[in-house]
C-alpha positions as CSV (number, residue, x, y, z in Angstrom):
1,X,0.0,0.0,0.0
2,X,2.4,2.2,0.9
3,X,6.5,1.1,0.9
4,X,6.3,-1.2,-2.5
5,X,3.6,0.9,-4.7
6,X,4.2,3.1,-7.3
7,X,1.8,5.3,-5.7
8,X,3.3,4.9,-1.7
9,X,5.0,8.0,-1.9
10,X,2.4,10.3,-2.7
11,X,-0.1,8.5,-0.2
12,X,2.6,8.4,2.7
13,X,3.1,12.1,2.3
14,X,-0.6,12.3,2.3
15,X,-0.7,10.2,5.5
16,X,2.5,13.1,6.9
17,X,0.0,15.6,6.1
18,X,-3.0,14.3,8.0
19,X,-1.0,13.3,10.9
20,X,-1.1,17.3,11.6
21,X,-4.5,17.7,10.8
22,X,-7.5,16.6,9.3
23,X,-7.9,18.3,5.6
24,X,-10.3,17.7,2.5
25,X,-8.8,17.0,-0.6
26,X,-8.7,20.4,-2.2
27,X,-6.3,21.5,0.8
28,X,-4.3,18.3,0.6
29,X,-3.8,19.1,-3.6
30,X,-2.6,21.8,-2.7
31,X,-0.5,21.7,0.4
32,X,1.4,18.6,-1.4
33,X,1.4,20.5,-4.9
34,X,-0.1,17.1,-6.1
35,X,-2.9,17.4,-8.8
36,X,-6.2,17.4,-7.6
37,X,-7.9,13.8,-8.7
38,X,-4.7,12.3,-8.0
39,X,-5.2,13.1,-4.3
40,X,-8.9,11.6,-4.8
41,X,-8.2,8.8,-6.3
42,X,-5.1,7.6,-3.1
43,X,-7.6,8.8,-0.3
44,X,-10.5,6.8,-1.7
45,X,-7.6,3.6,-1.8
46,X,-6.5,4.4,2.1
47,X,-10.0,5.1,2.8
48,X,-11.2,1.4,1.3
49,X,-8.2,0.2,3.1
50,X,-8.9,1.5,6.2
51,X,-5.6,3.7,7.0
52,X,-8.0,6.7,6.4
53,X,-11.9,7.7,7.5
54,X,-13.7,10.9,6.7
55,X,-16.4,12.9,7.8
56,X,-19.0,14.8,5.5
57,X,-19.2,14.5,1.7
58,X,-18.4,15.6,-1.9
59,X,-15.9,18.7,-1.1
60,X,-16.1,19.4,2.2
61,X,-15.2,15.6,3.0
62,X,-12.4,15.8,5.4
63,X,-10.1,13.2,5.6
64,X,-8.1,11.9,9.2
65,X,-5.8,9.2,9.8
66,X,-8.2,5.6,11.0
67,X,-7.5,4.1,14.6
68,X,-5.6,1.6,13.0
69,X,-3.5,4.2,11.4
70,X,-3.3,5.7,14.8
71,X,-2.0,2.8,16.3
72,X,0.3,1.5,13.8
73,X,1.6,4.8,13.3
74,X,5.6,4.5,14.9
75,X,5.8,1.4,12.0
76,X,5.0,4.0,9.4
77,X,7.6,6.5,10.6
78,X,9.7,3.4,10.0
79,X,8.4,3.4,6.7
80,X,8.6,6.7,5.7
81,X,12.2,6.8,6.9
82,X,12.9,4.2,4.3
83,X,11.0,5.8,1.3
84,X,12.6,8.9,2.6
85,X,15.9,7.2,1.8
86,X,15.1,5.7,-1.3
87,X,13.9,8.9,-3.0
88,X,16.9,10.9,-2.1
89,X,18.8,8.2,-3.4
90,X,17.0,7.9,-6.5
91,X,17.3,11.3,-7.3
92,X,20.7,11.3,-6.5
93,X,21.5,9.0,-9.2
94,X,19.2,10.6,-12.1
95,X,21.2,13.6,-11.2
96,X,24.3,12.0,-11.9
97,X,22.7,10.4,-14.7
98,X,22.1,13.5,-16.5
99,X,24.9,15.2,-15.9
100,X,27.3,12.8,-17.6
């Protein structure tokens, strides 16, 4: 969901975000300068999944971490250490890539 999906990195920034507080999507789009339906479409997958629950609907639908999220949420610091690492690294070497 998260650590081996192409889509982890956006939705564990997403989960970073709504560890501080609870937003809707439009504020999230922004906040993470990630396209609008592309926020939609990883809280609806969280939301299925249970690391996410929301209160109200259409636009004003605000988005918080689930219990479960809550309680698990020192293994996804883990995580996002590790995804932390790996993008840096990535980048890194397309850097290097592109400059030769």
């Amino acid at each position: 969901m998260i650590g081996g999906t192409r889509g982890g990195f956006n939705r564990a920034r997403i989960i970073r975000a709504l560890s501080d507080s609870p937003q809707n999507a439009h504020q999230l789009s922004k906040q993470l300068d990630v396209d609008y339906s592309t926020i939609r479409h990883h809280v609806e997958v969280m939301e299925k999944n249970d690391l996410l629950t929301s209160i109200g609907d259409r636009y004003g639908k605000l988005y918080f971490l689930s219990d479960i999220m809550n309680e698990n949420f020192d293994y996804f610091e883990e995580i996002w250490e590790k995804i932390c690492k790996k993008k840096i690294s990535s980048e890194e070497e397309k850097k290097t890539d592109e400059s030769e």
